[in-house]
C-alpha positions, 0 to 999 in steps of 0.5 A: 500500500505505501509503495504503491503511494510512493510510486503514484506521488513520484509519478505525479511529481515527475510528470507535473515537473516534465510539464513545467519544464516543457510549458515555455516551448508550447507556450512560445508556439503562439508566439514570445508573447503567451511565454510572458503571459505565462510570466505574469501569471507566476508574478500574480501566484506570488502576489496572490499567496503573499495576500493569502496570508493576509486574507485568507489566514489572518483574515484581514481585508486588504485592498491596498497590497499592490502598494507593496508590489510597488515597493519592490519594483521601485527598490529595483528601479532605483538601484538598478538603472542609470536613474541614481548610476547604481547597478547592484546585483540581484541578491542585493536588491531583492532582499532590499526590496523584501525588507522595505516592502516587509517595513512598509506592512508594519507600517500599515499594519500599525494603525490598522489593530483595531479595525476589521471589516469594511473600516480595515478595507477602506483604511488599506485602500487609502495606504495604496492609493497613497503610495501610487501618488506619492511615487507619481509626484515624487519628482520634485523639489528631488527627483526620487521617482521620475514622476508619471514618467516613471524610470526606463532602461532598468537592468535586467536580472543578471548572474554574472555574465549571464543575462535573463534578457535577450536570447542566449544559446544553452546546450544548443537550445535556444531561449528568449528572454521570457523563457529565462524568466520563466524558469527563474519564476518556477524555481522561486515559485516553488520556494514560495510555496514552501515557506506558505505550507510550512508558515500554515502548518506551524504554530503561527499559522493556525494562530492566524486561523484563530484570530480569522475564525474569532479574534475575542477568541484567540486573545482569551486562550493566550494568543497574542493577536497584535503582534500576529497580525502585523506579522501577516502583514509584514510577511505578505508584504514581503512575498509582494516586495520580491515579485514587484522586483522581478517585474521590474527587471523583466519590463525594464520600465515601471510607472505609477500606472501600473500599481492602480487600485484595480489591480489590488481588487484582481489579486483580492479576486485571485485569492477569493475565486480559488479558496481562501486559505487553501493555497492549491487554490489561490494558484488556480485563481491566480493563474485563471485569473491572469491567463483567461483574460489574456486568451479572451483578448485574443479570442474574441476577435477571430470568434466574431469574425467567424461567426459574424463576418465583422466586429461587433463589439470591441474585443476589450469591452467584450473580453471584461463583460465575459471575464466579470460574468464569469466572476459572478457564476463562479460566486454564485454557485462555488461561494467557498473558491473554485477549491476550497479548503476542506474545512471551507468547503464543508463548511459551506455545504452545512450552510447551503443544507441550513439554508435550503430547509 
């Protein structure tokens, strides 16, 4: 019985690796551009597990978390680019990047303690919207952040002589610069999904879930909740420092415009739609989420010229009715995520049996 366990989870393991390892090349079959989507849809797995612990552990409503995506990929522009002449190497910058956007939680985190629900969601809001203007009009009486122009000509990662940009030649393979970040993104993802099932399962963790379940709760068996729950903000923030970094090497540009509120509400949807708590399923929601619009953009056009012989309606406009309605299906019918904890998913099962008797 157990070999046969041994085998089928060996099994499974090789083949998903075999899988991982194969992706980039498929993917690069429609073109450099589904190998970046593929980028970005490992960047969102470590934004959406960094707000999982936030969110979905500690039960704390963030709406302003892009703030800390936006620390990091700032860390990374200024210390990497022509804009102050410094060029550190990446195991400098990303724990800098780590460190601040770590700082900036506490600082959020700090006079948060007592608010909970739609007061804790409207306090973050305003953290992350501050944080986008205060980078936007950071170019003056100093020039800090270049303003709305945001910073270019950003290095890209680098490991001695070997650069993730451009294509290089490696055992007769030829890889593009996506490609390179995509296996830079695997080997990070997987360290990022360590640390959350270790952090889940420990201590810490189910003190997190106590504090989500019944804060009042939690403080009267001992827990301290205080210094928990700024830790959940200081680590999630950490995992959006270390993405916002690695996004900013693989662009070679950031502006304010890309760290805006909707992107805070698409990382919240990613977290929600897969099944707080339960990190298999904040990685399905992050990479549906990422990719189906992505597929719908392209999709959309050649399906009504197809049907239609002429467009209709304007791809973008179409590909957000579509994407929004299938939020709203999905909620409708799997309220617990796509794939829920068990727990939750039982849970929601007694509610749904109380609520049709």
């Amino acid at each position: 019985m157990k070999n046969s366990q041994f085998f089928r989870s060996t099994a499974g393991i090789t083949l998903m690796a075999a899988a991982l390892i194969v992706l980039p090349f498929v993917a690069a079959l429609g073109g450099q551009a589904w190998v970046r989507i593929l980028d970005f849809a490992i960047l969102y797995v470590f934004l959406a597990l960094g707000l999982n612990i936030v969110v979905g552990l500690a039960g704390l409503l963030d709406l302003g978390y892009i703030a800390f995506y936006a620390v990091g990929a700032y860390t990374w522009a200024l210390l990497a680019s022509p804009h102050f002449g410094l060029h550190l190497p990446i195991w400098v910058i990303l724990p800098i990047g780590g460190l601040l956007a770590c700082l900036a939680g506490v600082v959020l985190g700090s006079p948060t303690l007592k608010l909970r629900g739609d007061y804790l969601a409207i306090v973050t809001l305003g953290f992350g919207e501050i944080v986008r203007i205060f980078l936007n009009n950071l170019n003056a009486p100093i020039n800090v952040t270049n303003g709305p122009q945001g910073i270019t000509l950003i290095d890209p990662v680098t490991f001695g002589d070997f650069k993730f940009s451009g294509t290089t030649q490696i055992f007769g393979i030829a890889l593009s610069g996506p490609q390179k970040y995509y296996y830079l993104l695997v080997a990070l993802a997987i360290l990022v999904v360590i640390i959350n099932l270790r952090l889940q399962n420990s201590r810490i963790g189910r003190a997190w879930q106590a504090i989500r379940e019944d804060e009042i709760a939690a403080k009267a068996i001992g827990i301290n909740t205080r210094n928990l729950k700024l830790l959940a903000f200081a680590m999630g923030a950490s995992f959006g420092g270390v993405a916002g970094g690695i996004f900013s090497a693989m662009q070679g540009f950031v502006s304010p415009e890309s760290f805006s509120l909707i992107e805070s509400i698409m990382i919240l949807a990613m977290v929600v739609l897969g099944g707080m708590g339960h990190i298999p399923g904040v990685i399905l929601g992050a990479v549906l989420l990422s990719i189906l619009p992505e597929a719908l953009r392209y999709g959309v056009g050649p399906i009504q010229m197809a049907l239609f012989g002429k467009m209709l309606v304007d791809p973008e406009s179409l590909r957000m009715l579509v994407f929004g309605l299938a939020l709203v299906l999905v909620m409708r019918f799997k309220p617990a995520g796509l794939w829920p904890a068990p727990e939750r998913k039982r849970e929601s099962g007694e509610i749904q049996q109380v609520t049709a008797k």
